[in-house]
Structure formats: C-alpha cells, structure tokens
N, C-alpha and C positions, 0 to 999 in steps of 0.2 A: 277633370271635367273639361277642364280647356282643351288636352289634348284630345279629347274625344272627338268635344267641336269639332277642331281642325279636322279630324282623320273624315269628318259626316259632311265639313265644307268640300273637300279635294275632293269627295266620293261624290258628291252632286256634282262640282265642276267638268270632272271628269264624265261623267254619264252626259250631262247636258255637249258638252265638246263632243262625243258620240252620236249621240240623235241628230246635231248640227251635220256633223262629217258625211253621215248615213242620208241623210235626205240632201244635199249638196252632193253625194256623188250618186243619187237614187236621181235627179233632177239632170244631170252630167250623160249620165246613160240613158236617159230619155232624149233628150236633144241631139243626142251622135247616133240614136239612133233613128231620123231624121233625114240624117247624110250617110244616103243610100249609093253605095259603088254602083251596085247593081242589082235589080230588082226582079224576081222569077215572076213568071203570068199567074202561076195559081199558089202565089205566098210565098215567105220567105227570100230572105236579100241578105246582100253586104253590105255593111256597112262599117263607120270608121270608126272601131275603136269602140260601138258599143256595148262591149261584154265587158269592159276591159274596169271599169269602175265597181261591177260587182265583183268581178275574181279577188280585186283589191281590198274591197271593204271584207269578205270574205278570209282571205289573209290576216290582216291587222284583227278580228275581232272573235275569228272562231266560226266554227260549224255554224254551231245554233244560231250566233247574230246571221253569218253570210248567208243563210238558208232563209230565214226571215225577211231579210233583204231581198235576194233573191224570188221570193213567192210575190211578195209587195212588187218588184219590178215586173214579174210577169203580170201580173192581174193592170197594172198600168198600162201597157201592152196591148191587153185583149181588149181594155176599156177605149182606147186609144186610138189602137190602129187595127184589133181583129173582130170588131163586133159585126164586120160585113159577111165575115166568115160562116155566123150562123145560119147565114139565109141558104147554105149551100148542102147543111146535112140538117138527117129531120132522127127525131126520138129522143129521148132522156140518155140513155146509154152514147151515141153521138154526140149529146151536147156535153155530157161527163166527160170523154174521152177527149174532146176539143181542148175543153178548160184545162184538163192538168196536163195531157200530156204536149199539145202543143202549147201553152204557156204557164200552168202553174209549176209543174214537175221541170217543164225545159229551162226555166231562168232561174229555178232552184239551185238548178246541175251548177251555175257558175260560181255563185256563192260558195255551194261543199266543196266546188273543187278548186276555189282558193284556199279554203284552211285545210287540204288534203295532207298536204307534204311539209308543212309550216314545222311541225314538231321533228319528223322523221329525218327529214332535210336541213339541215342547218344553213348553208349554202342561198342565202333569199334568193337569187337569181334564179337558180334550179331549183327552188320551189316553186316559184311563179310561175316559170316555166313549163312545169309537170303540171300546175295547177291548172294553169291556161290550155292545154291541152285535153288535160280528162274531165276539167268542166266541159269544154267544147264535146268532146267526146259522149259525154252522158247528156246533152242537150241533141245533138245528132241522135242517140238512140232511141230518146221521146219521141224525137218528127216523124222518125222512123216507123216507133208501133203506129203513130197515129197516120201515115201514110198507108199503111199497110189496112187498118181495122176500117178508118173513116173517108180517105180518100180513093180507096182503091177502085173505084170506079171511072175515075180519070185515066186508067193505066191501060187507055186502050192503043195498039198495036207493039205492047211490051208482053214477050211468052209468061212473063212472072212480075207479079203486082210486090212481090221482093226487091225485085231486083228496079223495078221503078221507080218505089219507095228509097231505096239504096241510094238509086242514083240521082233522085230528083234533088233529093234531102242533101246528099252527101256533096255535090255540085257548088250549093253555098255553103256548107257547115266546114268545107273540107278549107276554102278563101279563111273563113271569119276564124277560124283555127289558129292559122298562118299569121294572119291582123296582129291577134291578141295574144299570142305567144310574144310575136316579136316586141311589140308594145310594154309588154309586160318586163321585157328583158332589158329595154333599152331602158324604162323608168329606175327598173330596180339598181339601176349602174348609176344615177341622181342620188336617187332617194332611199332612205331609209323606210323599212313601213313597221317595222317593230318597235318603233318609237312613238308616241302619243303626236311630236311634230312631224306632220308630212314634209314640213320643208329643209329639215337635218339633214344636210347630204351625207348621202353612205360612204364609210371612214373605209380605205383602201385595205384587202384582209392580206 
C-alpha cells in the first residue's frame, strides 16, 4: 500500500510540474509574442522566438499535450490580439474559417510538430529542428487556406489570389521559420528536453 502511495504521490507531482511547465511556457509564448521584429498591414508579424515554447512543450510531452497547448495558445491569440480581425469578414463560414485556420489549426501545427520527429529521430537537435520547421510549415498552410477562402479580396493587383496568399503569408512565416529552427537548435545544445528537468544540460553524445 505504501508503495502505491508513493507511485499516486510522484504521479500527482509529476502532472502538477506539467500544468506548471505548460502554462509558464503558454505565458512565455504570449509575451514574445509581443516583440514583434516586424509587423505586416493586414496581420501577421515576426516575432522573437514565439513559437518557439510551444514546439517545445510539444517535444517533452507528446502530440496530444502539444496540440492542446497549442489550440489554448491559439485561442489566446485570437482573444488577444485578433478580435479586430472580425470586423473585416462577415458570415458564420468566415468567422469559422478565421478561428481555426488562422488561429485554432495555425498554433496547433506548433505543438504536433514538436512531438513529430521525437520518436523517429533520436538525435534531439534534429528533431527540434524538423519540428520547428514542419510546425512552421503546417501553420503557413493554415494562413494560407485562409488567405486564399477569407482574405482574398485584399489580393487586388495580384493575377492569382494564390499566389498573394503564398506570398503575403509566406513573407513572415518564411522569417519566423528561420527564428525558431535556429532557437530550437541552439537550446537543444544546453538543454536536455527529454528529461522532466529543463535545466539538465545535454550530456555530449
């Protein structure tokens, strides 16, 4: 029975050090993203480093957590800083398509695609790496549909409301990519993230 105890204490401790970790880097990634490099006229910017706390929490805790995370940082987001956003498209199918693909679906992508390569990749560096990338990657193709479905009306003296979308989208996503890869790469040469402590430096392989 004792030992039970113990194994039902460490399993609380542990979860409770999680929901801490997860809203301290959920609060991390809201402030950086804040500190904007550079800001486009009709949405979206760069900024420092903030995807860079979801791809992570993502990595350390699996799909399902960093996806969850990732959904909660998006809707933080739309709460935030894109509720101006509404006043600019009208219908129920527009306001759907706002919500998930520019923020529910888009800061999802960062989450799954830090626990993408976690298993397949042994390598943490080149996991993060990959991660930081094809997160960036699946959050650029959100902006995208939704550039194409709800903004396309903006895309005037462009021959293709594609290639608008492509390139308006792709313009920051292509920066914040770049950010968060290299972020990702220089942390994982510190730190350990398969460890329960974030502050364990990574043991030379």
């Amino acid at each position: 029975k004792m030992k039970g105890d113990i194994i039902m204490a460490n399993s609380s401790i542990n979860k409770t050090r999680k929901l801490c970790e997860t809203a301290i880097m959920l609060a991390l990634a809201t402030a950086l993203s804040y500190v904007t490099i550079f800001k486009l006229p009709m949405g979206g910017s760069i900024t420092l480093f903030s995807q860079v706390p979801i791809i992570i929490i993502g990595y350390r805790y699996g799909a399902k957590w960093g996806i969850s995370t990732g959904i909660i940082y998006g809707i933080l987001q739309m709460l935030l800083q894109g509720l101006g956003n509404f006043a600019y498209v009208k219908g129920f199918v527009a306001y759907l398509i706002l919500i998930l693909a520019d923020y529910v679906l888009a800061f999802m992508s960062l989450g799954l695609g830090g626990a993408m390569f976690k298993k397949a990749v042994k390598n943490q560096t080149v996991a993060l790496a990959l991660g930081a990338f094809f997160g960036s990657l699946l959050r650029f193709i959100c902006h995208f549909v939704s550039g194409v479905t709800i903004w396309g009306e903006y895309a005037d003296g462009w021959k293709s409301v594609w290639g608008y979308s492509a390139s308006y989208n792709g313009s920051y996503m292509a920066v914040e990519a770049v950010i968060s890869v290299l972020a990702v790469v220089v942390l994982s040469l510190v730190l350990d993230f398969s460890k329960e402590n974030l502050r364990k430096t990574k043991k030379a392989e």
